[in-house]
DONUTOR-915910 format. One record per residue (C-alpha): residue number from 1; residue in one letter; x, y, z. Coordinates in steps of 0.1 Angstrom, whole numbers, plus 5000, padded with zeros to 4 digits. Layout:
<recs>
<rec num="NUM" residuo="a" xx="X" yy="Y" zz="Z"/>
...
</recs>
This chain:
<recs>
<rec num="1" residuo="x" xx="5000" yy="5000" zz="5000"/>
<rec num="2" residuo="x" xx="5030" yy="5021" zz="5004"/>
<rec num="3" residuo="x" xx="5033" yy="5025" zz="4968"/>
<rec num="4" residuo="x" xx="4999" yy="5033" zz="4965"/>
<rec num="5" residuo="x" xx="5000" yy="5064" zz="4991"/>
<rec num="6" residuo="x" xx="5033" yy="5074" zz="4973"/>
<rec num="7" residuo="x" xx="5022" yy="5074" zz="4937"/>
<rec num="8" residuo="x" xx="4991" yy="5091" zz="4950"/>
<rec num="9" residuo="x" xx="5009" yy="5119" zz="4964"/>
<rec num="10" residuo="x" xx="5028" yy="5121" zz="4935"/>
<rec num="11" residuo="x" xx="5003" yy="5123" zz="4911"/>
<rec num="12" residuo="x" xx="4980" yy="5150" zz="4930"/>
<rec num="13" residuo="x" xx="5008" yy="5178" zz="4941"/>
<rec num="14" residuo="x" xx="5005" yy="5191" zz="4905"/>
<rec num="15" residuo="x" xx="4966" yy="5189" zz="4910"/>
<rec num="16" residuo="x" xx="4966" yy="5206" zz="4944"/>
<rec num="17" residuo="x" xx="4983" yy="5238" zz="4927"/>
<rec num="18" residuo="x" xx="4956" yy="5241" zz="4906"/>
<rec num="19" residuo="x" xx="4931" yy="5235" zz="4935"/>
<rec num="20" residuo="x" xx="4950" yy="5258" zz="4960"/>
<rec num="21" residuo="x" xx="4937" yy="5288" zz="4931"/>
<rec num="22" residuo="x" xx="4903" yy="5279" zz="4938"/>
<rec num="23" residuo="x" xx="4875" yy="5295" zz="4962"/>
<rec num="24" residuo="x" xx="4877" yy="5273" zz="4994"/>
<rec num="25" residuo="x" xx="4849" yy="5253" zz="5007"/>
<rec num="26" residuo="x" xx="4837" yy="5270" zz="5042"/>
<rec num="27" residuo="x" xx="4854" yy="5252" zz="5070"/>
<rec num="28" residuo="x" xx="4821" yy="5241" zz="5088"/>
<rec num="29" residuo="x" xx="4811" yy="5226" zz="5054"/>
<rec num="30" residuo="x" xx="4848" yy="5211" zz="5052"/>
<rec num="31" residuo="x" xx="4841" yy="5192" zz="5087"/>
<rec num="32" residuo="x" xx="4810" yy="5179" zz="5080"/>
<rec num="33" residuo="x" xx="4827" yy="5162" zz="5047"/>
<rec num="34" residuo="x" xx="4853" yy="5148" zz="5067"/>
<rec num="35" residuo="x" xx="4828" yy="5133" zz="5095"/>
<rec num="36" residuo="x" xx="4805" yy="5114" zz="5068"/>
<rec num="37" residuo="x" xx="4837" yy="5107" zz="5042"/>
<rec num="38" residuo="x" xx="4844" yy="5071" zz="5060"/>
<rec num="39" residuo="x" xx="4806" yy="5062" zz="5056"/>
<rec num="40" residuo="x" xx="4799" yy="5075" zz="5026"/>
<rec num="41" residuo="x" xx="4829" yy="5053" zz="5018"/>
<rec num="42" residuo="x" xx="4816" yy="5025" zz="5035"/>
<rec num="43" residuo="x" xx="4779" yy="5030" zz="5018"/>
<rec num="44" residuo="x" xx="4794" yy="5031" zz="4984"/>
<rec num="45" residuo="x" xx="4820" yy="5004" zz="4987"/>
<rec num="46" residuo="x" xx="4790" yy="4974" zz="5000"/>
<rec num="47" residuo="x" xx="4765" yy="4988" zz="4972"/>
<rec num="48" residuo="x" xx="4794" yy="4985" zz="4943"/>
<rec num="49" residuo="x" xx="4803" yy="4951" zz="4957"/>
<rec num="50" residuo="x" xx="4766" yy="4939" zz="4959"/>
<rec num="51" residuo="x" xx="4761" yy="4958" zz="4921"/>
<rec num="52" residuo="x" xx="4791" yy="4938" zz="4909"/>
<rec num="53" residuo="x" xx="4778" yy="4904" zz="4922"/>
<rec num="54" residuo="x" xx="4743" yy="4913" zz="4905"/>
<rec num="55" residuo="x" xx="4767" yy="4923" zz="4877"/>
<rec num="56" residuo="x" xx="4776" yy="4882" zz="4872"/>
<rec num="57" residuo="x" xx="4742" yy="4873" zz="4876"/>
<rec num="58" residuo="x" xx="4728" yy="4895" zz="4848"/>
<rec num="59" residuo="x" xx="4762" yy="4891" zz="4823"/>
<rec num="60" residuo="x" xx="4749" yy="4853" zz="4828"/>
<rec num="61" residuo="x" xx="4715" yy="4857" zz="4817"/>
<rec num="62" residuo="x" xx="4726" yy="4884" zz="4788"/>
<rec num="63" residuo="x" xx="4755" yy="4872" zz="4777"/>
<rec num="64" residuo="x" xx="4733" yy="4841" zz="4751"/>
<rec num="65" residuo="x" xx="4713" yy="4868" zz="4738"/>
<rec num="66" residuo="x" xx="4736" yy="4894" zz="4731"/>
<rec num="67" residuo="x" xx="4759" yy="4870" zz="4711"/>
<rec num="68" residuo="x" xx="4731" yy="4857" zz="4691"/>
<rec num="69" residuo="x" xx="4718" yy="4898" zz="4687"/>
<rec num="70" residuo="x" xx="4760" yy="4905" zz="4676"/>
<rec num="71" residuo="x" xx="4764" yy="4925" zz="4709"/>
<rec num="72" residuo="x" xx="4783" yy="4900" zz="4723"/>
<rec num="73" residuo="x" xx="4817" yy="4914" zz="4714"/>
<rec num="74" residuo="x" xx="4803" yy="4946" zz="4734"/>
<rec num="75" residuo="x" xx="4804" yy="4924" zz="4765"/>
<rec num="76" residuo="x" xx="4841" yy="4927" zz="4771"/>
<rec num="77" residuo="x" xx="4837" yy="4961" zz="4781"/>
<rec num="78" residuo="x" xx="4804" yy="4956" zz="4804"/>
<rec num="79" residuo="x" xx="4828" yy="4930" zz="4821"/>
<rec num="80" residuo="x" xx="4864" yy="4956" zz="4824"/>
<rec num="81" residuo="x" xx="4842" yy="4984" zz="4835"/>
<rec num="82" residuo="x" xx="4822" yy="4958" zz="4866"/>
<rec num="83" residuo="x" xx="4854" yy="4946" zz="4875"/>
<rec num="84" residuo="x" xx="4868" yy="4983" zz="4879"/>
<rec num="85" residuo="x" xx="4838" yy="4993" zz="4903"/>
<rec num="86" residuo="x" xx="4843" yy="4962" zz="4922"/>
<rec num="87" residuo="x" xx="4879" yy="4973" zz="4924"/>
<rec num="88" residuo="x" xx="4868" yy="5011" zz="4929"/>
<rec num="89" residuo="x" xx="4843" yy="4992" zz="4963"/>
<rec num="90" residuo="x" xx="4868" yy="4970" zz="4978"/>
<rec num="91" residuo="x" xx="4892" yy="5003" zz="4980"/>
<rec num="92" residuo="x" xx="4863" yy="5024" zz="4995"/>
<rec num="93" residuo="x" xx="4859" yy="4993" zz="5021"/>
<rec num="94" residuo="x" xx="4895" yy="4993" zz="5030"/>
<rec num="95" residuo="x" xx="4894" yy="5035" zz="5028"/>
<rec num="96" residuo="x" xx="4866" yy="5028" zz="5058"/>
<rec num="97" residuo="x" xx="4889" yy="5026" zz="5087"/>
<rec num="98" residuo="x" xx="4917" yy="5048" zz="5078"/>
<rec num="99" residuo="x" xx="4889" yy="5075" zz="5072"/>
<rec num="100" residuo="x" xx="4875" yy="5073" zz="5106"/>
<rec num="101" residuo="x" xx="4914" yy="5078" zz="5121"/>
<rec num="102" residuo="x" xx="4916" yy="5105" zz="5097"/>
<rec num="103" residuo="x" xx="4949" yy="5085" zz="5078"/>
<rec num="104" residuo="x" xx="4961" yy="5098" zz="5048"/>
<rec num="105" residuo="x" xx="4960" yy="5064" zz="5036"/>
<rec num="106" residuo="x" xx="4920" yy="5066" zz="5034"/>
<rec num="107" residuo="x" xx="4923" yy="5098" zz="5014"/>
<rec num="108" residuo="x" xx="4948" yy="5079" zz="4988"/>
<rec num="109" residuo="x" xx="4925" yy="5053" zz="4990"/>
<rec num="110" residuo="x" xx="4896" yy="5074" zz="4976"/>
<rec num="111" residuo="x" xx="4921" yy="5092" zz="4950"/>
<rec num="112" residuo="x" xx="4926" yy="5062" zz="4934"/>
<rec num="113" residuo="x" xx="4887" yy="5054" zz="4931"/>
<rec num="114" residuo="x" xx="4884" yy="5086" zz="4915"/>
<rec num="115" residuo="x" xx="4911" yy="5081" zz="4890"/>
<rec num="116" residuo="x" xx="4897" yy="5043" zz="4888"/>
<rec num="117" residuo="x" xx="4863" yy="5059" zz="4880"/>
<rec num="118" residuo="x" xx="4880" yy="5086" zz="4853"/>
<rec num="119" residuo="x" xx="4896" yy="5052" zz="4834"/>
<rec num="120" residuo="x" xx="4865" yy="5033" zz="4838"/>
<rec num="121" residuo="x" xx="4847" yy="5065" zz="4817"/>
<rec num="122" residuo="x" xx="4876" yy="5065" zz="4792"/>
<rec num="123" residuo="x" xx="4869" yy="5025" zz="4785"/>
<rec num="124" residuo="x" xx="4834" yy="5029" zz="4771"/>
<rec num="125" residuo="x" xx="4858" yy="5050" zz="4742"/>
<rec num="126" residuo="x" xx="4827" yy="5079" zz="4739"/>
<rec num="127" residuo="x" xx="4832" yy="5114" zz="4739"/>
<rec num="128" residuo="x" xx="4803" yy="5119" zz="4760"/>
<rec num="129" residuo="x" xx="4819" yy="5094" zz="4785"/>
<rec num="130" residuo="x" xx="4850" yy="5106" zz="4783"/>
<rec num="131" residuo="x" xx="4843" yy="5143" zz="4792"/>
<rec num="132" residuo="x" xx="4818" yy="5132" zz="4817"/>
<rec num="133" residuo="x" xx="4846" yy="5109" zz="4832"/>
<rec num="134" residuo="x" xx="4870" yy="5143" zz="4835"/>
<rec num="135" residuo="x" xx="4845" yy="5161" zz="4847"/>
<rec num="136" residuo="x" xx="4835" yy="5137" zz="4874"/>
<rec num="137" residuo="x" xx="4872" yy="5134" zz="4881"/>
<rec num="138" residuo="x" xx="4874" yy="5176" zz="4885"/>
<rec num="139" residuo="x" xx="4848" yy="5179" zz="4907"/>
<rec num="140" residuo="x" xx="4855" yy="5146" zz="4927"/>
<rec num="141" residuo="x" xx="4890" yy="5159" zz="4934"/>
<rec num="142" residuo="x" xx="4878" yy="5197" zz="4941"/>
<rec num="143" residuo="x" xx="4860" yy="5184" zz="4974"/>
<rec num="144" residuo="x" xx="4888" yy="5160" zz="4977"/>
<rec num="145" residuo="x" xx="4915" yy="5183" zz="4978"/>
<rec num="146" residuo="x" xx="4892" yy="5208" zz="5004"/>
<rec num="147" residuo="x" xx="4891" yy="5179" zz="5031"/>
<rec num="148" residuo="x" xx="4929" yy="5166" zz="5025"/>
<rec num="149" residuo="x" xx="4946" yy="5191" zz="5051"/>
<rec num="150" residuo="x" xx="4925" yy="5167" zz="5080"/>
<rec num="151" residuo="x" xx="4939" yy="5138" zz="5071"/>
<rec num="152" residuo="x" xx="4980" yy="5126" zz="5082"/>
</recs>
């Protein structure tokens, strides 16, 4: 995980200069984001590990009739992109702790879901996915970089 909290670091300092130009968040709202951050975490991580296991369920039933309907060379990407959100709710899960303890580790964590989540938008190879993708990323990491002073 060490790694992971480096390369995170790494790759948001040139972000946070950016970020550091924009209007603050008010502290009050700033606290209030960092006392539900763990369970929001928590919240999302089960439901994208319970969507992913639905996920299999469905691809199961789908998966005859969109070969015979010629989508089923489509499938690869319905099967990258559910394995990306389970991988974006088992780091939320293991963000859960280090969030409560206010660990940096818990605020790399939930870096890398965003950046998991701005790849997963890139794979469906749209332009309306792709700029929704940065755009989700932008904001994500505005209200990320607000509440990463409270976390060591």
């Amino acid at each position: 995980m060490n790694t992971l909290d480096e390369q995170a670091r790494k790759l948001s300092k040139p972000l946070d200069g950016y970020y550091a130009k924009v209007p603050a968040l008010p502290s009050n709202i700033r606290e209030i984001l960092v006392s539900i951050a763990s369970w929001v975490a928590l919240i999302i991580g089960v439901l994208s590990v319970l969507g992913f296991l639905f996920t299999l369920g469905g691809s199961a039933v789908a998966m005859p009739y969109a070969a015979a309907t010629g989508f089923g060379g489509y499938m690869y990407l319905f099967y990258v992109i559910s394995v990306i959100s389970l991988i974006e709710g088992i780091l939320l899960l293991v963000a859960f702790s280090p969030l409560r303890v206010k660990k940096a580790r818990g605020w790399n964590l939930w870096f890398w879901v965003l950046v998991l989540g701005l790849v997963s938008s890139v794979v469906y190879l749209t332009v309306s996915s792709i700029i929704s993708g940065v755009i989700g990323f932008l904001i994500g990491y505005y209200f990320l970089y607000q509440i990463k002073s409270y976390y060591h």
